[in-house]
Backbone as JSON, one array per atom type, in Angstrom:
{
  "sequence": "XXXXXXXXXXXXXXXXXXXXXXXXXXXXXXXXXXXXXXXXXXXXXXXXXXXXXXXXXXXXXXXXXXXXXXXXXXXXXXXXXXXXXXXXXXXXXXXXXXXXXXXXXXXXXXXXXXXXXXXXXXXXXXXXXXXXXXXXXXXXXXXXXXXXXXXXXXXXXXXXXXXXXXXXXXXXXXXXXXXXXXXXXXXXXXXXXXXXXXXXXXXXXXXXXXXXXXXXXXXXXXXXXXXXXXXXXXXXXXXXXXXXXXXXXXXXXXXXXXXXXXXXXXXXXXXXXXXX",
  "N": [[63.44, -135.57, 272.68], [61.5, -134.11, 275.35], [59.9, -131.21, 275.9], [58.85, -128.28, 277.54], [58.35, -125.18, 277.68], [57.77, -122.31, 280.71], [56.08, -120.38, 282.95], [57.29, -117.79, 285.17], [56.87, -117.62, 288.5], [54.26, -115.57, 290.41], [55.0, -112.58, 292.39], [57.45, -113.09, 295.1], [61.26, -112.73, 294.14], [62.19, -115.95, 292.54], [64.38, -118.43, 292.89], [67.11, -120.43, 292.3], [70.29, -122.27, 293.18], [72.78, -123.83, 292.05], [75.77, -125.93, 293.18], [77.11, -124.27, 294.7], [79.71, -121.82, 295.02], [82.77, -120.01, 293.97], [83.22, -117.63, 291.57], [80.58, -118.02, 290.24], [78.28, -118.73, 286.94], [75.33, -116.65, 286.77], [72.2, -117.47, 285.5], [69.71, -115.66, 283.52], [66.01, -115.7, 283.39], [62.8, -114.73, 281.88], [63.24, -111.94, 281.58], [61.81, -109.81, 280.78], [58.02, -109.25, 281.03], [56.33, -111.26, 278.83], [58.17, -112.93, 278.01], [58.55, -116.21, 277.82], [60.54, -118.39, 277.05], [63.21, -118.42, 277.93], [62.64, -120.29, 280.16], [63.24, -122.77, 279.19], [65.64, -123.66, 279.71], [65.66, -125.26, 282.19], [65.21, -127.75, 281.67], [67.29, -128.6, 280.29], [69.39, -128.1, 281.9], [70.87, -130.1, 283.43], [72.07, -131.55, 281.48], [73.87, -129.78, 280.78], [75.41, -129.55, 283.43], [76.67, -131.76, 283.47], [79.13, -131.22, 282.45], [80.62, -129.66, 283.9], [81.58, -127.89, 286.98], [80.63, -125.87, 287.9], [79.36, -123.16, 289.71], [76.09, -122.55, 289.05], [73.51, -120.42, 289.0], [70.11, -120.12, 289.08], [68.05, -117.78, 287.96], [64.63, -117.06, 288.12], [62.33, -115.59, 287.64], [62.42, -112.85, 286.8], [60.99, -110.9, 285.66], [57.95, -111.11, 286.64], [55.01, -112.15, 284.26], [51.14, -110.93, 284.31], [48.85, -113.57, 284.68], [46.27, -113.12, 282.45], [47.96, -112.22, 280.42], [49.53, -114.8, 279.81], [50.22, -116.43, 277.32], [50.0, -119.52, 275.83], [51.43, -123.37, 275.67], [51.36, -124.16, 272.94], [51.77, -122.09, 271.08], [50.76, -119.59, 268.65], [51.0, -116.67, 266.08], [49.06, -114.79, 265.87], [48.14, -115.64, 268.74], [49.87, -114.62, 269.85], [50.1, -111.93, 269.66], [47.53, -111.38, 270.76], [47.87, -111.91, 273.09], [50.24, -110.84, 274.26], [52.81, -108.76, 276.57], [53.71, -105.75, 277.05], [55.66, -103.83, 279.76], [55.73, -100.04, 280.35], [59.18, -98.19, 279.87], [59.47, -97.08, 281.54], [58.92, -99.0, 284.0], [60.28, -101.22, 283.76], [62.17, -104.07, 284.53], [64.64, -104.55, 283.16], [65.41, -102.25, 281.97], [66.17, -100.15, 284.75], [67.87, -100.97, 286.52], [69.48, -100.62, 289.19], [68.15, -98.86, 290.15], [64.76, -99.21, 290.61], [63.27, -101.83, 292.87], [63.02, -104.55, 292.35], [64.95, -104.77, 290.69], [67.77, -104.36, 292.43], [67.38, -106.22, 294.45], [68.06, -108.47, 292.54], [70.59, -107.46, 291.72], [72.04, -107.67, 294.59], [71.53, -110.44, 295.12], [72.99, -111.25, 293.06], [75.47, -110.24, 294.21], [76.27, -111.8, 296.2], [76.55, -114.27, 295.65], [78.59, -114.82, 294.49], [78.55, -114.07, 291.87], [79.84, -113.88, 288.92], [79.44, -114.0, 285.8], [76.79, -112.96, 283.84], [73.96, -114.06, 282.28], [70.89, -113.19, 280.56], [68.01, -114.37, 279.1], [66.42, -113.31, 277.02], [63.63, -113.12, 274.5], [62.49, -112.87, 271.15], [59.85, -111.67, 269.1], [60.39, -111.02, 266.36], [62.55, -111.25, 264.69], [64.52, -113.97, 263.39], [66.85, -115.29, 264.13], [69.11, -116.55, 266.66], [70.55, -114.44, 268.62], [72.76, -111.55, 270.43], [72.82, -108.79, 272.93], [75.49, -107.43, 274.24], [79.22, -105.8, 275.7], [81.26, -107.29, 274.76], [83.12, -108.73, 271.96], [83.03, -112.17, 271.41], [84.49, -114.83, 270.53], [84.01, -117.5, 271.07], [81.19, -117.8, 271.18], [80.28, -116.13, 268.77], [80.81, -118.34, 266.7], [79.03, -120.26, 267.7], [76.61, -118.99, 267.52], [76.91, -118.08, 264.42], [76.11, -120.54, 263.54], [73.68, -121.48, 263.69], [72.08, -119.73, 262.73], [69.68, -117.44, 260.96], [68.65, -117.35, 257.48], [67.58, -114.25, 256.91], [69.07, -111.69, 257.3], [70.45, -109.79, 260.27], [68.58, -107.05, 261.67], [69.84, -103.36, 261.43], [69.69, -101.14, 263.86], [68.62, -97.88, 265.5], [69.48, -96.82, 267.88], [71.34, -98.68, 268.58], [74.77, -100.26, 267.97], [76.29, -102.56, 265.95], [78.62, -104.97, 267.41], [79.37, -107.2, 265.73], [78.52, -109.98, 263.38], [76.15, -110.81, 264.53], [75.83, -109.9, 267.16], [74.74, -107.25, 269.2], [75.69, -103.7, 270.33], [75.29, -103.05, 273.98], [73.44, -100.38, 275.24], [72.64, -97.19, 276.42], [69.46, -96.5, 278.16], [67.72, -94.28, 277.42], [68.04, -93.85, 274.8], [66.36, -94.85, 273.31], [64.23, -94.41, 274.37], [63.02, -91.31, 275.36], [62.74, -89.84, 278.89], [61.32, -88.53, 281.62], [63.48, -87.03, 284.47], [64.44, -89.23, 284.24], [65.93, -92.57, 286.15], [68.37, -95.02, 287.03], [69.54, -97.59, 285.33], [70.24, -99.67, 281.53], [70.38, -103.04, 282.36], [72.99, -103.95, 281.08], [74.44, -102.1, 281.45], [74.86, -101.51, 283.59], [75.49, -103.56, 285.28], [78.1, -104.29, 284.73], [79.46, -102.37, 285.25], [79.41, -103.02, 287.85], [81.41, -104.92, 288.09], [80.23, -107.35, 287.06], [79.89, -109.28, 284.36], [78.07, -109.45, 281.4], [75.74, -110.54, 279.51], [73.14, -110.42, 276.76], [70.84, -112.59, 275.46], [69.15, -113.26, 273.11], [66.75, -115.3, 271.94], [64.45, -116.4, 269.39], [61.08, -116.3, 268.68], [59.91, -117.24, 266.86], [59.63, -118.95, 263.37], [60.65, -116.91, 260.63], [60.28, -116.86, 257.24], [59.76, -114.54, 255.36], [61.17, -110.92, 254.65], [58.41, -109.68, 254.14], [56.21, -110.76, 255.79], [57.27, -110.07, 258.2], [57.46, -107.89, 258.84], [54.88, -106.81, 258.51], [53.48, -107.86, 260.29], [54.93, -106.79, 262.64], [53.52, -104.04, 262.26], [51.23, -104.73, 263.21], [51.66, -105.49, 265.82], [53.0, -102.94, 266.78], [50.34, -101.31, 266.49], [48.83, -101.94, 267.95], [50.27, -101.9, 270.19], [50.46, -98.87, 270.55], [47.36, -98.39, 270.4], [47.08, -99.09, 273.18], [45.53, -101.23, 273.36], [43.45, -103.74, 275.47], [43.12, -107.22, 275.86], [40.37, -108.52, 274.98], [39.69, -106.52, 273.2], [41.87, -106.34, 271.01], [41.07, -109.07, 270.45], [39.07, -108.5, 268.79], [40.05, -106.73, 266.73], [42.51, -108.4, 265.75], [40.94, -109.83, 264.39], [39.99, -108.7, 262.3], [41.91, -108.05, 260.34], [44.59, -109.27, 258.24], [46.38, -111.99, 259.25], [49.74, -112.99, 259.21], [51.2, -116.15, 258.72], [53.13, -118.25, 260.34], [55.7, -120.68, 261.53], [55.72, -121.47, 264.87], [59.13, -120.95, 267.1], [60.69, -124.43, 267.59], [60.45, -126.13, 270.75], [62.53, -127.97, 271.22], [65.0, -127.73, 269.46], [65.26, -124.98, 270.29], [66.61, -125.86, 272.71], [68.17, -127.61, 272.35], [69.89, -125.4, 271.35], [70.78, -123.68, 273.26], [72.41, -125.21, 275.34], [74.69, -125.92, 273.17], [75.23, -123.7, 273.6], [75.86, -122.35, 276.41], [78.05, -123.7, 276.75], [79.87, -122.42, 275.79], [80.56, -121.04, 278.33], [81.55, -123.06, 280.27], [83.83, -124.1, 279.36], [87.24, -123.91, 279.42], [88.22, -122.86, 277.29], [87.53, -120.55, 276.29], [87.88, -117.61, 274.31], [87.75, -114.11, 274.34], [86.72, -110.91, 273.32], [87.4, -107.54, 273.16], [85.51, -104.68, 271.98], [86.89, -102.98, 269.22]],
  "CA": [[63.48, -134.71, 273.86], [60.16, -133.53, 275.86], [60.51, -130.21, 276.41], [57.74, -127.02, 277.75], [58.33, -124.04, 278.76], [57.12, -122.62, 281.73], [55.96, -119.18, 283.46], [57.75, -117.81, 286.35], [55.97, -117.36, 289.57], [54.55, -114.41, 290.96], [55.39, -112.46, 293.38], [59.06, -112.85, 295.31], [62.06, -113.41, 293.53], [62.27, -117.33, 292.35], [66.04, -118.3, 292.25], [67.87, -122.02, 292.78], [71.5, -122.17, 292.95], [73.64, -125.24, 291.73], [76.82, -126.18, 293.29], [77.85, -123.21, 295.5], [81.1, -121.51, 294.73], [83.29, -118.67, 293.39], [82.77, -117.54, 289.61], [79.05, -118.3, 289.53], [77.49, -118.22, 286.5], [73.91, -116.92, 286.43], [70.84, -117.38, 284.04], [68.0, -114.93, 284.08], [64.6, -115.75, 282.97], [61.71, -114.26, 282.04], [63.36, -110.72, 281.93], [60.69, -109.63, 280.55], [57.06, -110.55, 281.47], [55.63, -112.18, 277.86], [59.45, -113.98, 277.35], [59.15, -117.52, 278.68], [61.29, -119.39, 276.5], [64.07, -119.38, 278.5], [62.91, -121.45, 280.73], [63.52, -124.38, 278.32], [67.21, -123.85, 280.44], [65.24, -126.39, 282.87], [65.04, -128.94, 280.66], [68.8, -128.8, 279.2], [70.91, -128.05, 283.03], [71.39, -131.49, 283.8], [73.04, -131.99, 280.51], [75.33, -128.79, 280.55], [76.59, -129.04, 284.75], [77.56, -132.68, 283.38], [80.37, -131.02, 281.81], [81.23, -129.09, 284.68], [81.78, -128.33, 288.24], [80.92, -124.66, 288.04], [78.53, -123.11, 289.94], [75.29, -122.13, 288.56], [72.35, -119.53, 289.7], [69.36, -119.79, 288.04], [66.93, -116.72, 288.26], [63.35, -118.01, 287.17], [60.97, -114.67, 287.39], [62.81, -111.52, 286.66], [59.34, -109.73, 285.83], [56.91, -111.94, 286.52], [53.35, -111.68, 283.61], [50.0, -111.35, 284.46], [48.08, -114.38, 284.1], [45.99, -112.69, 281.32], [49.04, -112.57, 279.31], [50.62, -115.65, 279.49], [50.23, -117.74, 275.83], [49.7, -121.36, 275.33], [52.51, -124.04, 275.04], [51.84, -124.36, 271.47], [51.32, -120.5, 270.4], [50.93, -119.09, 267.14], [51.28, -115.33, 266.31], [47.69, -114.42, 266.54], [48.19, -115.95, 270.16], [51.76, -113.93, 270.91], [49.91, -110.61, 269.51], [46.69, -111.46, 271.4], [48.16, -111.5, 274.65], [51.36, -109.98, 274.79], [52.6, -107.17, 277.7], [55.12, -104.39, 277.47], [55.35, -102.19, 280.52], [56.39, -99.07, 280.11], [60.56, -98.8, 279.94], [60.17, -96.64, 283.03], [58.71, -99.65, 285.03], [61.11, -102.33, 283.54], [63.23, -104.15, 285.77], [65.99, -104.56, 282.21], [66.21, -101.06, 282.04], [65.72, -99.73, 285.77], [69.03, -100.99, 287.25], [70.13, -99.54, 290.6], [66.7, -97.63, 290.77], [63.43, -99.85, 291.28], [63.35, -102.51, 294.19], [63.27, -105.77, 291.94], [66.7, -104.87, 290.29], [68.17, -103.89, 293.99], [67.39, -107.52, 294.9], [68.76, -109.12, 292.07], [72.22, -107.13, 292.31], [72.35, -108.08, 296.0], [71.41, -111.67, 294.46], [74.32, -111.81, 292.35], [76.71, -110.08, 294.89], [75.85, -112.18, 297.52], [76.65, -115.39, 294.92], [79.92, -114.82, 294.02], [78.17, -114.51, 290.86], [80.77, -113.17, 287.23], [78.7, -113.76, 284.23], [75.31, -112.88, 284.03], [73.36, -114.09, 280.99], [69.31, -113.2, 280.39], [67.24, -115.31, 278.35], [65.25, -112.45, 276.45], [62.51, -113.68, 273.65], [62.34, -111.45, 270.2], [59.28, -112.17, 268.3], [60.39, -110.08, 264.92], [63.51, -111.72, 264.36], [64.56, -115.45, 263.46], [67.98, -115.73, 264.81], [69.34, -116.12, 267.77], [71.81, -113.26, 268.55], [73.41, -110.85, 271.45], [73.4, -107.78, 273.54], [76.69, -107.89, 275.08], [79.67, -105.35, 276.01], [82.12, -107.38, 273.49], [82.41, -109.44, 271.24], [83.33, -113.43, 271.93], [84.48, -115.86, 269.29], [83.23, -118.83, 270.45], [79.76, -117.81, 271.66], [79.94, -115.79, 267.46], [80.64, -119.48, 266.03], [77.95, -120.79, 267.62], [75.2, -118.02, 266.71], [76.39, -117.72, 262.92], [75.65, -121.92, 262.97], [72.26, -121.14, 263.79], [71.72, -118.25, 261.92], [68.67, -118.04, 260.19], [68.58, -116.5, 256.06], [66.91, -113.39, 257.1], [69.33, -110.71, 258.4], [69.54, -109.21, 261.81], [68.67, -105.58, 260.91], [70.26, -102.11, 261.69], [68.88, -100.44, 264.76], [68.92, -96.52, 265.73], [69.84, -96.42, 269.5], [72.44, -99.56, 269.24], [75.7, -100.84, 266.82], [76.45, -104.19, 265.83], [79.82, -105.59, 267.52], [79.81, -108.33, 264.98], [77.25, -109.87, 262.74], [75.11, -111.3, 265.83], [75.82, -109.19, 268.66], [74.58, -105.79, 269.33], [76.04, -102.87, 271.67], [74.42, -102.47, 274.91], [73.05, -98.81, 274.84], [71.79, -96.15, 277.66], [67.81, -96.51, 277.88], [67.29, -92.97, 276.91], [68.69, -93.78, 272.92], [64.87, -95.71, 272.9], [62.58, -93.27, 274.55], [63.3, -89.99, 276.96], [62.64, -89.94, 280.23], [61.29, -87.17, 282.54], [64.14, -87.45, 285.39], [64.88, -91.15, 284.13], [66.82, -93.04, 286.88], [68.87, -96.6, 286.6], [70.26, -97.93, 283.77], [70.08, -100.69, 281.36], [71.29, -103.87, 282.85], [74.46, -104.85, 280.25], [75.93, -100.96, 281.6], [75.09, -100.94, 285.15], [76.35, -104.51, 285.87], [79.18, -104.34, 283.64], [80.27, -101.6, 286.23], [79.65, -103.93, 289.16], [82.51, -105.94, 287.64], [79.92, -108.75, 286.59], [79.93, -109.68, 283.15], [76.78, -109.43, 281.19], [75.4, -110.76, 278.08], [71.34, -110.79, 276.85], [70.93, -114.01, 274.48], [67.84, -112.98, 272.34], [65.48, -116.27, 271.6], [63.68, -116.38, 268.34], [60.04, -116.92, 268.83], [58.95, -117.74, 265.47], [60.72, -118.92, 262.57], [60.5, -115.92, 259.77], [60.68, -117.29, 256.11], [60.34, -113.41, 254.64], [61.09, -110.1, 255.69], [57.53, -109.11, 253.99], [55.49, -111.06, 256.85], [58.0, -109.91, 259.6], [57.0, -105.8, 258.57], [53.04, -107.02, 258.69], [53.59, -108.14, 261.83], [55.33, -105.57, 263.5], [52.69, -102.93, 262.01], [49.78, -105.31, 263.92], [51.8, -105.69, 267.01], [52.59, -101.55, 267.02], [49.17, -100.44, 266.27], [48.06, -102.59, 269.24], [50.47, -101.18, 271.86], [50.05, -97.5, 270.31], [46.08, -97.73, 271.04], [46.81, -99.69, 274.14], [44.33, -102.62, 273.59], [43.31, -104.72, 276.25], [42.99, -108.48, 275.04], [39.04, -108.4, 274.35], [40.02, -105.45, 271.65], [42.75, -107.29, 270.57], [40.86, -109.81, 269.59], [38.22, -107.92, 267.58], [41.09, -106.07, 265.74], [42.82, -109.03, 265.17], [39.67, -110.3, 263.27], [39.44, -107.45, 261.02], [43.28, -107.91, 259.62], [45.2, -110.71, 257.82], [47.84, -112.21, 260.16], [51.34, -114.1, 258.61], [51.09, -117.64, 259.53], [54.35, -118.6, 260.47], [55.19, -121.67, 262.7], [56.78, -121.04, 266.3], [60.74, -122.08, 266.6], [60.31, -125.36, 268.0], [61.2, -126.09, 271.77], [64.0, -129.17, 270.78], [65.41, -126.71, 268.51], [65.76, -124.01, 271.33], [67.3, -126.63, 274.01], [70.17, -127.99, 271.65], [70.8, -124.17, 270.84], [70.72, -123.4, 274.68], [73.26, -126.76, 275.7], [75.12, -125.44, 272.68], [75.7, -121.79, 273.73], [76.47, -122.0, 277.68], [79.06, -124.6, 276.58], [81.13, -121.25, 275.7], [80.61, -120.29, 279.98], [81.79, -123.93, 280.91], [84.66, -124.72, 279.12], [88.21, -123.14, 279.61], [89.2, -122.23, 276.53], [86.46, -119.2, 275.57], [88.33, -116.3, 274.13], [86.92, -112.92, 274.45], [87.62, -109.93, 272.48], [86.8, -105.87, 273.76], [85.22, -104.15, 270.86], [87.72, -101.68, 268.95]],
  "C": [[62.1, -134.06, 274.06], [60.59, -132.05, 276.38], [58.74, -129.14, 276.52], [58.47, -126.33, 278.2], [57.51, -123.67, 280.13], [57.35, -120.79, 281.95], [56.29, -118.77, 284.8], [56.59, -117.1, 287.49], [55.5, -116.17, 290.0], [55.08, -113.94, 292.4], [57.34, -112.27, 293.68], [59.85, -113.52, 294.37], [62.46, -114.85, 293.32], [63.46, -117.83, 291.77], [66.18, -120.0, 292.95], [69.27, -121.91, 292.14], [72.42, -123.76, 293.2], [75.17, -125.1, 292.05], [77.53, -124.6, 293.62], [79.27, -122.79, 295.21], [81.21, -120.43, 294.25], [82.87, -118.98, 292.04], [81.54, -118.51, 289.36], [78.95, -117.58, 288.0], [76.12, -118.17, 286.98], [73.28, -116.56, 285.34], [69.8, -116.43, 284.5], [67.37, -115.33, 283.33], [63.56, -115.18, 283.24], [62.02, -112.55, 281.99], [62.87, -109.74, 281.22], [59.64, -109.97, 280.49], [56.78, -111.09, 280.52], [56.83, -112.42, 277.72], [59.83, -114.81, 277.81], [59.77, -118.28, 278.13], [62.89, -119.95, 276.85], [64.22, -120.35, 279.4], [63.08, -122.84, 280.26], [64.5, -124.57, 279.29], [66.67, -124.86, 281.06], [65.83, -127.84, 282.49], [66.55, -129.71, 280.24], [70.14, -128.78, 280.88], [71.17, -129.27, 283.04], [72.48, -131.77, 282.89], [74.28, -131.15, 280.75], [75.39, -128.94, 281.99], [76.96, -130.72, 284.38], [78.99, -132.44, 282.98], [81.39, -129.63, 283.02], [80.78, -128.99, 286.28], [81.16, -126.7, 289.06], [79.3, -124.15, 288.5], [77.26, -122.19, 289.45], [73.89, -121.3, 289.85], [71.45, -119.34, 288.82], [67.88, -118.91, 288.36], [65.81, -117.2, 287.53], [62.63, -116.7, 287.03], [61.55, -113.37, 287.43], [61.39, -110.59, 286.4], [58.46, -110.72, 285.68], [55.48, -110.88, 285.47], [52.35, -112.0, 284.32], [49.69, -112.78, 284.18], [47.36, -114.48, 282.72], [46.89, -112.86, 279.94], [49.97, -113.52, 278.97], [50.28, -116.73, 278.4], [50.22, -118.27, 276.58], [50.8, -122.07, 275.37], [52.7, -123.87, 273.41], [50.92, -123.13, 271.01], [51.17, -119.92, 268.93], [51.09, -117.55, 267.41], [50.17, -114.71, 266.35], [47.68, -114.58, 268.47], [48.79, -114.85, 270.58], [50.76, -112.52, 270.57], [48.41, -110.64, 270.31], [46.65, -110.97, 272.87], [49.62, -110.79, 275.88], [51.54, -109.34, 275.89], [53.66, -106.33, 277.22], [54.64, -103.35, 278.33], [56.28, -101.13, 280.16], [58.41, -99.23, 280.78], [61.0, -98.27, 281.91], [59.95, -97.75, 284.24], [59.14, -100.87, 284.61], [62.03, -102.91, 284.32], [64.61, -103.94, 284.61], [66.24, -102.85, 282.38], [66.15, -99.9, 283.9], [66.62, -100.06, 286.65], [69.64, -100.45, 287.98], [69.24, -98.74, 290.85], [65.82, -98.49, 291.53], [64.14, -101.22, 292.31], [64.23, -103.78, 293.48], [64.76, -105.63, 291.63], [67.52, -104.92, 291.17], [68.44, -105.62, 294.11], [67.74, -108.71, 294.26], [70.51, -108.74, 291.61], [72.69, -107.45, 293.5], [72.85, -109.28, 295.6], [73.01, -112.16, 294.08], [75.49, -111.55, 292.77], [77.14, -111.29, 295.64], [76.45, -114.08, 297.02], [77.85, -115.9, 294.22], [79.47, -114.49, 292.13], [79.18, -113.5, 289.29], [80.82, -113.18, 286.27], [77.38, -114.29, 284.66], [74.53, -113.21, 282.41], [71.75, -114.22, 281.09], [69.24, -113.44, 279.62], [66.17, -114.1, 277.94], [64.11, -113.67, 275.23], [62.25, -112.44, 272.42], [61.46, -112.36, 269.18], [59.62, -111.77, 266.62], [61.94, -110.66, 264.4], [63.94, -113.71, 264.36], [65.86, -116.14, 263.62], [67.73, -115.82, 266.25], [70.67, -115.49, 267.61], [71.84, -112.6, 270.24], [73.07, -109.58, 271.39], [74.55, -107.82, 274.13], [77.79, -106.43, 275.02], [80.98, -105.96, 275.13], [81.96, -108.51, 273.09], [83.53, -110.93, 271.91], [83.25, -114.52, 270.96], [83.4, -116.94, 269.39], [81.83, -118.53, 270.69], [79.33, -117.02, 269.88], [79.66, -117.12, 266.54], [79.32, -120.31, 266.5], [76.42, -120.16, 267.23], [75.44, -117.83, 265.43], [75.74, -119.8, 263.02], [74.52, -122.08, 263.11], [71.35, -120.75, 263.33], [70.76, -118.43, 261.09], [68.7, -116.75, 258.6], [68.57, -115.36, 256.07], [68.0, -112.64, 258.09], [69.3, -109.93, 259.13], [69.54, -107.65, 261.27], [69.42, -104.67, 261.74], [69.31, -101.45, 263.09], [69.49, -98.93, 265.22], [69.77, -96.27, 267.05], [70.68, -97.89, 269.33], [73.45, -99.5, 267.82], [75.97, -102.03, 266.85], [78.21, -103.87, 266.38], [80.38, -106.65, 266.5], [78.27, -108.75, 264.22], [75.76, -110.27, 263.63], [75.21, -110.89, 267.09], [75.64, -107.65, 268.66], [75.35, -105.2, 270.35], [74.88, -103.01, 272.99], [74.22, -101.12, 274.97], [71.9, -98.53, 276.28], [70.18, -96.5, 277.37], [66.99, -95.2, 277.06], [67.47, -92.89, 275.53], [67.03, -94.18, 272.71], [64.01, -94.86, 273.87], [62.93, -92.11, 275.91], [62.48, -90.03, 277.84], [62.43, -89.35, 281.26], [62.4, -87.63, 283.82], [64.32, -88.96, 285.87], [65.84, -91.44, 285.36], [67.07, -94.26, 286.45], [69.22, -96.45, 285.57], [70.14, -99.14, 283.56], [71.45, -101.7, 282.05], [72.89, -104.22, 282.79], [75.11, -103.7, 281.2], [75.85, -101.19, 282.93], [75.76, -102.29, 285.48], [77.44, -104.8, 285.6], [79.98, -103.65, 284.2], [80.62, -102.0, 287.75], [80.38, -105.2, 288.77], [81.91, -107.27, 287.46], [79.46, -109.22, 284.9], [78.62, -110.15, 283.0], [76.74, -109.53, 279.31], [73.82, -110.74, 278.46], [71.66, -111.65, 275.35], [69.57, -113.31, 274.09], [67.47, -114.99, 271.98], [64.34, -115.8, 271.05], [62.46, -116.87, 268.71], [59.33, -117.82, 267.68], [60.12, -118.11, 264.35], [60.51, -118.67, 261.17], [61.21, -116.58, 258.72], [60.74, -115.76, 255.52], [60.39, -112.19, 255.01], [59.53, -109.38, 255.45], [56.53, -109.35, 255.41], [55.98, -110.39, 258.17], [57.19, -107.9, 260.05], [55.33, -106.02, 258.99], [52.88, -107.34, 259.94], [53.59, -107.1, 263.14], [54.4, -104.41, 263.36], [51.42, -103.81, 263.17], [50.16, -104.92, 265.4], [52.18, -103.81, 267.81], [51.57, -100.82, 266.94], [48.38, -100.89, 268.13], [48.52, -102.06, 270.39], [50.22, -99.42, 271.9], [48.73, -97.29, 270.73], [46.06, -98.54, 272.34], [45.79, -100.48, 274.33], [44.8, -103.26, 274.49], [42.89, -106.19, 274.96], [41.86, -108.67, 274.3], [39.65, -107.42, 273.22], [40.62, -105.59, 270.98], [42.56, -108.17, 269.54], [39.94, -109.57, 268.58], [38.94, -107.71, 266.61], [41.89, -107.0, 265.05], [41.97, -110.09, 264.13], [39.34, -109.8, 262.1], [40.83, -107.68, 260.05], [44.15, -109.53, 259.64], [46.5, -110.66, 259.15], [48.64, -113.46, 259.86], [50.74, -115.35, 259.17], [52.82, -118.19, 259.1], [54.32, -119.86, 261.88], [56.33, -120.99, 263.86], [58.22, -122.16, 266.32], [60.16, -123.32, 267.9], [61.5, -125.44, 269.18], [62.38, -126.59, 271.7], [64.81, -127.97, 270.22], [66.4, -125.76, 269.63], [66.99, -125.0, 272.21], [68.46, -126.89, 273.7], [70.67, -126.72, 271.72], [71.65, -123.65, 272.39], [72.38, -124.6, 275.07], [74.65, -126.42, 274.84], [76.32, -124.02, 273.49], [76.2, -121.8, 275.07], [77.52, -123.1, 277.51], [80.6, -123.39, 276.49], [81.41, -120.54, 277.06], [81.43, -121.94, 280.83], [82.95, -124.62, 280.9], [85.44, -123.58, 279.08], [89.03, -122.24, 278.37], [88.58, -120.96, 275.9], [87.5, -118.21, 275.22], [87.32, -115.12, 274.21], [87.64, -111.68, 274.01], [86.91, -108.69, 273.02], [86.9, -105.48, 272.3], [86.0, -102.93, 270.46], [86.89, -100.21, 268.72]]
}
């Protein structure tokens, strides 16, 4: 299997919708600007609407990146910490739901689409599973993320709770950083109230053999957004300090997991469980 990723466009919203109908699913991508790996989905639809009839919406540029920041096909972690972005949470479209414009126009989007499960294609460089944000928990979409599962477990976090061993809570934006007269809300709660069912699929960037490299990492990639380096400074700093060598999860890899996992949105028998 040939597979690339790909960077969504700038500018207006970049959407294509498969086979018109009630109970759309849609895919988001890119919902965040440095996390292009879901567009592998490209690569893999053909295979998964063979198995069904059901109509698909596939969002390509939820926050479109700079140019500056968009990695390589074949990246390493010098690359990913080179050119990274995080905007601030207040100018996120994930957490900014029912406030800023972009989100506005992808709730219309998904009204307007019949659309009743929403799943974003995030990207988590510090972790080597793939795992969930989600509102509850869901057998078969759990059986297919422990078969995945990589040695290295998913850790404890302050502002969320685990539903299960691979799915986190969705959690208010304000648990991860206060907010002078914060408005919106993260995606999973606010759409979850517009009666459309919402999961975030995390995609492993790298594939973490120990948790010692994963901690060295995360100290490089927090020092960098704490002094706000631009890329030139970046790369000085990253000259001065050892950096893990780990290889990136390989695209094939992703695509089966992908083909895999929306197999639990296509077929009739999914159970779904509300977290006690």
């Amino acid at each position: 299997m040939v597979t690339s990723f790909s960077w969504g466009k700038q500018g207006e919203l970049d959407y294509e919708l498969k086979n018109p109908g009630k109970n759309c699913l849609a895919i988001g991508i890119q919902p965040h600007a440095c996390e292009p790996l879901g567009s592998l989905i490209f690569d893999v639809i053909s295979t998964i609407q063979q198995n069904t009839n059901r109509a698909i919406l596939l969002i390509k540029n939820i926050e479109p990146c700079p140019k500056v920041h968009q990695y390589k096909q074949e990246y390493s972690l010098y690359d990913f910490l080179k050119q990274f972005c995080v905007f601030p949470i207040s100018e996120q479209v994930e957490f900014n739901y029912g406030h800023n414009s972009r989100s506005k126009e992808i709730v219309e989007l998904l009204q307007d689409n019949n659309v009743t499960d929403f799943v974003m294609l995030h990207n988590d460089p510090f972790n080597s599973s793939f795992y969930e944000y989600a509102n509850s928990k869901n057998e078969q979409i759990f059986l297919i993320l422990k078969k995945y599962s990589s040695k290295i477990p998913l850790p404890d976090y302050h502002f969320t709770r685990k539903i299960d061993d691979y799915t986190y809570s969705y959690f208010q934006k304000e648990k991860i950083e206060q907010i002078f007269c914060s408005r919106g809300n993260s995606a999973g709660i606010y759409l979850e109230n517009k009666n459309i069912r919402t999961r975030t699929l995390e995609i492993p960037l790298f594939e973490w053999k120990n948790q010692k490299d994963i901690v060295l990492a995360q100290r490089l990639y927090s020092e960098i957004l704490t002094e706000n380096m631009n890329v030139a400074q970046r790369t000085l700093y990253l000259s001065e300090n050892y950096i893990p060598e780990v290889q990136k999860t390989s695209n094939t890899y992703i695509c089966h997991f992908l083909i895999e996992y929306f197999s639990a949105f296509i077929f009739p028998e999914i159970k779904s469980l509300r977290p006690t």
